[in-house]
C-alpha positions, -999 to 999 in steps of 0.1 A, spaced: -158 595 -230 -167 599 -192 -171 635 -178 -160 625 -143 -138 600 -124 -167 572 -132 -150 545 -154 -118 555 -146 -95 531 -138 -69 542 -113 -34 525 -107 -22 513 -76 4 538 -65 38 523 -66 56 507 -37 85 508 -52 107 526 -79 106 490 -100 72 493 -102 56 488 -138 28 499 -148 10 470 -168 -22 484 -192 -50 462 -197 -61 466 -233 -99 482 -223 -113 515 -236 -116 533 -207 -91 563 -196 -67 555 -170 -59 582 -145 -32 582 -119 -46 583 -78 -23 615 -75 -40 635 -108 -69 655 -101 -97 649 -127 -123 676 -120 -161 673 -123 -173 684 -156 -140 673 -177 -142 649 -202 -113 624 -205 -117 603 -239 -111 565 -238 -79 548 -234 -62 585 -224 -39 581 -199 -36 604 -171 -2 603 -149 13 615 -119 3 648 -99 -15 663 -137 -45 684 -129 -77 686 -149 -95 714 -146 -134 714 -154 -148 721 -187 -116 706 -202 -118 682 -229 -91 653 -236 -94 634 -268 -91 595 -275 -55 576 -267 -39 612 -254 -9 608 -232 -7 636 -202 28 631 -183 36 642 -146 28 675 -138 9 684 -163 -21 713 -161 -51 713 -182 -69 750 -174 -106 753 -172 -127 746 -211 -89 737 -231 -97 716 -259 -76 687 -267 -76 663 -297 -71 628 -300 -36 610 -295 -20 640 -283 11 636 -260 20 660 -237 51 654 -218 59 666 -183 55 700 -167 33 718 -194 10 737 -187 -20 746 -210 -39 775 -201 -72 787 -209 -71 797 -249 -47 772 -261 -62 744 -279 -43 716 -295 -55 697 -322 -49 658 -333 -18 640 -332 -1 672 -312 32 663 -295 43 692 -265 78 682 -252 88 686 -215 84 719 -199 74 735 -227 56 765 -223 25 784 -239 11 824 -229 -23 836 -233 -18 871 -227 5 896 -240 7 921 -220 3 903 -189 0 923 -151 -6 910 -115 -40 932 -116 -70 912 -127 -78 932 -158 -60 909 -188 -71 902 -227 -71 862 -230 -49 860 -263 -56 823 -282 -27 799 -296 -41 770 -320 -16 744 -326 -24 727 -358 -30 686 -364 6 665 -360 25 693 -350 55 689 -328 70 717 -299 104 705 -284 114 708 -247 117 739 -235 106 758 -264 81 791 -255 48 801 -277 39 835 -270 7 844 -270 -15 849 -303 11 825 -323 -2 800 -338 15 768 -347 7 752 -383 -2 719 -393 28 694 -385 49 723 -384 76 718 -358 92 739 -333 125 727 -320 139 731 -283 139 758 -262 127 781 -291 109 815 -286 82 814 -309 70 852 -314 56 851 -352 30 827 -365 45 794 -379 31 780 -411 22 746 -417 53 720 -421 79 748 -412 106 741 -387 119 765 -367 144 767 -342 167 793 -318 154 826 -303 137 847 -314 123 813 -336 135 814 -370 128 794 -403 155 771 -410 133 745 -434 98 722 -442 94 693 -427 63 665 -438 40 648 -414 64 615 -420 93 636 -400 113 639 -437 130 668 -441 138 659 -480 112 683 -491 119 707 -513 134 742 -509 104 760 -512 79 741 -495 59 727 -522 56 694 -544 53 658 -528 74 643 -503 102 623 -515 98 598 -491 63 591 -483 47 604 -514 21 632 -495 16 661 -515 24 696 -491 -5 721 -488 -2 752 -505 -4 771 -469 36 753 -466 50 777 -490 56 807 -472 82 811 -451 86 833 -422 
């Protein structure tokens, strides 16, 4: 890992819109000339850092993560490993996403629930749990966690906790099913047993609904 822009490999900024982007296979993050990586972040190897994405210090970024256009890291977030985090997300102090997260495009997470312009505010955490997914669009109020490969489909409004494997959808977010860490939806009704398909046995913690 490097805690600055030191072993950082920067792309040449494209000259034109058939530009491609060709990634030497080497450890070492590679960070876009438009992102701002600040002093005092750590960007794990062979994470990739793209257009206009912001960095703040004190942020951690795991192994082979993904961070699209636009995208802002707040000061101390903790990211796992091979997380991808699409354009225009922002994650905000309090929000820490674990392994093999996926945050679609302009998703959106809170860290305070009772937010005012004043300075005076209660930071309000989110945890989203190992190989969970968030579709575009979709909202995570603050104090919500998201459970283990749970996943949480577009433009949802997630204002209740959601357990690990659930899917939910719509707004307010409701349950509508399980889902294993192999994307199979063949699981059974009430969360529990083995998946069909791939064999993996579902926690315990998948068997109650919202």
């Amino acid at each position: 890992m490097v805690a600055s822009r030191e072993r950082v490999t920067a792309l040449p900024v494209p000259a034109h819109p058939s530009f491609e982007v060709v990634l030497v296979s080497r450890p070492e993050p590679v960070i876009h000339p438009s992102a701002i990586v600040e002093d005092g972040a750590v960007v794990g190897d062979s994470t990739r850092v793209w257009h206009h994405a912001h960095v703040r210090e004190g942020a951690t970024i795991g192994r082979g993560c993904t961070l699209g256009k636009n995208v802002f890291i707040d000061a101390g977030v903790s990211i796992g490993n091979r997380v991808k985090i699409q354009n225009n997300v922002s994650v905000y102090r309090g929000v820490m996403l674990e392994d093999d997260v996926f945050v679609g495009p302009s998703a959106v997470f809170t860290n305070d629930r009772l937010p005012r312009a004043r300075e005076e505010w209660v930071l309000t955490e989110i945890v989203v749990g190992a190989g969970a997914s968030i579709g575009a669009n979709a909202t995570i109020v603050a104090g919500n966690d998201i459970g283990r490969s749970a996943m949480v489909g577009a433009g949802a409004v997630v204002t209740r906790p959601v357990a690990a494997h659930m899917v939910v959808v719509g707004n307010p977010a409701r349950f509508v099913g399980w889902i294993c860490r192999c994307t199979s939806t063949r699981v059974a009704p009430d969360g529990h047993g083995s998946c069909p398909d791939c064999g993996v046995s579902l926690p315990p913690a998948a068997g109650s609904s919202q």
